[in-house]
N, C-alpha and C positions, 0 to 999 in steps of 0.2 A: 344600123349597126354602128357602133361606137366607134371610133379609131383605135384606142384600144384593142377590141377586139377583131379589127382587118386585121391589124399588125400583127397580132397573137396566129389567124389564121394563118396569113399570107406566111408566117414562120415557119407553122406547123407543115403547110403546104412545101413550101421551098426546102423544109427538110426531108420533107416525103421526095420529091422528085430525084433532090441532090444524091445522099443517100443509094438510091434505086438504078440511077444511071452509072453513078461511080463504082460501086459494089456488082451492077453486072457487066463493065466494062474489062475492070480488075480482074472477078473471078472468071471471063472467060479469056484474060489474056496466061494468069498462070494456071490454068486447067492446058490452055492449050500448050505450052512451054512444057509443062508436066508431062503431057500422056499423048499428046500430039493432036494428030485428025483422026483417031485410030476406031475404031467400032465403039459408039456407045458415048461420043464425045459430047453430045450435045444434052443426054443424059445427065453426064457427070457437072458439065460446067453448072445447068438447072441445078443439081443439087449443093453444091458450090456455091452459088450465088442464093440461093435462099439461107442459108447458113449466114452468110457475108452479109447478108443486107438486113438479117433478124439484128446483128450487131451492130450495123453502120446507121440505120434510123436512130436507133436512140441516143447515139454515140453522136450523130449530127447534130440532133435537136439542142443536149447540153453544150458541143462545143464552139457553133456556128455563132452564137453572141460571145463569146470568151475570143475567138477568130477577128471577129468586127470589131471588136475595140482595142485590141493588138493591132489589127491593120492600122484603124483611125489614131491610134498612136503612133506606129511609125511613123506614116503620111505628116503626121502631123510635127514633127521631128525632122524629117527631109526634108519639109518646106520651110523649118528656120523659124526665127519670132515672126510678129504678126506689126 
């Protein structure tokens, strides 16, 4: 496999995980602030976090290199000339 293509993977991949962990983390902390621990919560938050995470995949995928070169510009700006 090409470097190219790890990178493209290893992307596609890191946005799969990121995405999936942050989007079920999220929607079950405002599902639970929303409706509590109340019947049915674990229900809602699943339907919740599929919704959030149909959005947050593709929304990672495009923004996650826009992210890393905004960072590697600060950095690189907080560290002063070279």
């Amino acid at each position: 496999m090409s470097k190219f293509t790890v990178a493209r993977a290893r992307q596609f991949i890191f946005s799969l995980y990121m995405s999936c962990i942050m989007s079920l983390m999220i929607s079950g902390i405002i599902t639970l602030i929303n409706t509590g621990m109340a019947d049915g919560f674990l229900s809602r938050w699943i339907g919740a976090w599929l919704v959030a995470w149909a959005i947050a995949f593709p929304l990672v995928i495009f923004i996650a290199p826009l992210a890393g070169k905004m960072a590697d510009a600060t950095v690189a700006r907080l560290s002063g000339p070279k």
